[in-house]
Backbone as a ProteinNet text record, in pm:
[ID]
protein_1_A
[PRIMARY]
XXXXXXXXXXXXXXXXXXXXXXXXXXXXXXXXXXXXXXXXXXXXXXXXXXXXXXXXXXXXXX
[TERTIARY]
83.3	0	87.6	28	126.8	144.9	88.9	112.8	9	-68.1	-105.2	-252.4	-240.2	-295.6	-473.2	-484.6	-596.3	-680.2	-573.5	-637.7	-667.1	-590.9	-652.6	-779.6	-751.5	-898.9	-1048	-973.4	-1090.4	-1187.2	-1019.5	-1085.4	-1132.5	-1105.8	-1156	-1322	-1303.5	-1439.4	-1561.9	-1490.4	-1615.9	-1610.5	-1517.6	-1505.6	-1671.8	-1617.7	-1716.9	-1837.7	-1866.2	-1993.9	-2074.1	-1973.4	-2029.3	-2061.7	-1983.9	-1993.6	-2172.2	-2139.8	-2304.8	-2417.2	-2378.2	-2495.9	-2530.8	-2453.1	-2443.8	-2510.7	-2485.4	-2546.4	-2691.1	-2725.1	-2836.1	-2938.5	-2895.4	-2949.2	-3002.3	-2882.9	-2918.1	-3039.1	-3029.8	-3114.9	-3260.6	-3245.8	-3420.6	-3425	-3372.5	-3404.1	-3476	-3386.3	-3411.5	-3598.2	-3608.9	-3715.1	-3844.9	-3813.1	-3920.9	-4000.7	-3821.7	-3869.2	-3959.8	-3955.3	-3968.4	-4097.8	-4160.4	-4281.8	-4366.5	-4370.2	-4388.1	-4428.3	-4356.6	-4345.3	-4496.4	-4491.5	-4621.9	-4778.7	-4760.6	-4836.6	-4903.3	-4826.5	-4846.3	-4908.9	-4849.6	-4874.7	-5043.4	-5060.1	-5187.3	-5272.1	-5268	-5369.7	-5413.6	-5305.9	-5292.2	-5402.3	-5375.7	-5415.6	-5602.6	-5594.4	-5757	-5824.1	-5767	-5804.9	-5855.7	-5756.2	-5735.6	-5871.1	-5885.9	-5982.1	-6151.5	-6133.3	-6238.2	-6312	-6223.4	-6218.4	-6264.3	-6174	-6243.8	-6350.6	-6421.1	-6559	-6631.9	-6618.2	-6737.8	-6727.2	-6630.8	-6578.6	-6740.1	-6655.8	-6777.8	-6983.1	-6929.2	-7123	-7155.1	-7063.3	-7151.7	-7178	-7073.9	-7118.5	-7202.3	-7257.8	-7388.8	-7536.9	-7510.9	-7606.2	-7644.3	-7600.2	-7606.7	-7695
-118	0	124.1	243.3	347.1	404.2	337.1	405.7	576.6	585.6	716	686.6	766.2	714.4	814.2	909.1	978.9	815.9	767	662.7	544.4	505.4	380.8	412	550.1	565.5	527.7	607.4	566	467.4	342.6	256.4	170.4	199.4	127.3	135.7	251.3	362.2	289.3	221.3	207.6	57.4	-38.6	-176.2	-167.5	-60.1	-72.4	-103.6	47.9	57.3	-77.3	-107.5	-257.6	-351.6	-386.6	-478.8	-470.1	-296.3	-307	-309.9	-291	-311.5	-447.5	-482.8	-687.8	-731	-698	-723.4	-673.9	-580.4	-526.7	-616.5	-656.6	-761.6	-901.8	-933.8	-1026.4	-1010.1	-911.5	-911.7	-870.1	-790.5	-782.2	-923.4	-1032.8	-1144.7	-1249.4	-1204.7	-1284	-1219.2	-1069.3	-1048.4	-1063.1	-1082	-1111.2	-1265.1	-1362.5	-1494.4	-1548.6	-1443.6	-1466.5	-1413.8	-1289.5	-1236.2	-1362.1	-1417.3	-1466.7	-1638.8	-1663	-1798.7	-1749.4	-1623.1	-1549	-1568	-1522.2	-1498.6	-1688.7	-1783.3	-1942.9	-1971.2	-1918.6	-1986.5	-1960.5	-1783.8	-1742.8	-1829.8	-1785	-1907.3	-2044.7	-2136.3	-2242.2	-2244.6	-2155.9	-2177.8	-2160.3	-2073.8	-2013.4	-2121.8	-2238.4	-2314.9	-2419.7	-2459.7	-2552.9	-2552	-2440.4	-2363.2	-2380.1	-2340.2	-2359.7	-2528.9	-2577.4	-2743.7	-2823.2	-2780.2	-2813	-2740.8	-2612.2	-2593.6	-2665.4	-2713.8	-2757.4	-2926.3	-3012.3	-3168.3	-3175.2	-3000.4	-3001.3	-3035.6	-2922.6	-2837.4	-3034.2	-3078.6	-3219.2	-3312.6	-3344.7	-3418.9	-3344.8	-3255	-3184.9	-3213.5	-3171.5	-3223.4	-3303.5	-3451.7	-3585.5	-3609.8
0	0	0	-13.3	-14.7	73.7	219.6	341.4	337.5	273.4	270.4	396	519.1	621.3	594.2	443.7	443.6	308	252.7	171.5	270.8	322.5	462.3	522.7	553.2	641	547.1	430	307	297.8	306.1	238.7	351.7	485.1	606	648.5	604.9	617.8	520.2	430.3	277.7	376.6	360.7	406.6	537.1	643.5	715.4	686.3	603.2	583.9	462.4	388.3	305	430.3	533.9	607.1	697.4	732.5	781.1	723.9	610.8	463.5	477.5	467.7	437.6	606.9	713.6	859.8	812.2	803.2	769.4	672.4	592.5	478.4	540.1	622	701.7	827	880.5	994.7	931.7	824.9	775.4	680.8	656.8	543.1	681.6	791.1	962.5	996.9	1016.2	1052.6	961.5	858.4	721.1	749.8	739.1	784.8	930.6	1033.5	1164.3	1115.6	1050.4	996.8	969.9	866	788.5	904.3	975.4	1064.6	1129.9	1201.5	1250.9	1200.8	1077.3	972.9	975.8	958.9	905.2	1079.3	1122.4	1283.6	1328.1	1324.3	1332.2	1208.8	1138.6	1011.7	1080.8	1103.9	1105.2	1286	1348.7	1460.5	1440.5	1354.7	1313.8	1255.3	1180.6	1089.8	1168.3	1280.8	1421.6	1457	1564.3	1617.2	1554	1404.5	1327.7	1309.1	1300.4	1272.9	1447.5	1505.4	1672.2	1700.7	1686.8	1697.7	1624.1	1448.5	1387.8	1439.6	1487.5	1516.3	1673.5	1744.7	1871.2	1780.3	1727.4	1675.6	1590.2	1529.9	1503.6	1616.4	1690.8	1820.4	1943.6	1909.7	1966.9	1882.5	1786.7	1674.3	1720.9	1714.2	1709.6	1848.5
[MASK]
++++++++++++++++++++++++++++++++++++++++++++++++++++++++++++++

């Protein structure tokens, strides 16, 4: 390198900021997926729910 300590800082400075770009990418691809787990969980629980009231409302029927 050329030892020039205003170009180091430069290029330390850019390195950083790519690095927190790339953290960043990761932690919203993390909170999307964790979204999304939410999203399947509530459904799935509503569907549950729906299916055990109507399993009840026929063995009342009867």
């Amino acid at each position: 390198m050329t030892g020039d300590p205003e170009i180091e800082r430069n290029v330390r400075r850019t390195v950083g900021i790519a690095a927190l770009r790339r953290i960043r990418r990761i932690v919203d691809a993390e909170n999307a997926a964790e979204a999304d787990k939410r999203r399947w969980a509530r459904r799935l629980s509503i569907i549950f729910l729906l299916a055990a009231l109507l399993a009840l409302a026929c063995i009342m029927i009867r």
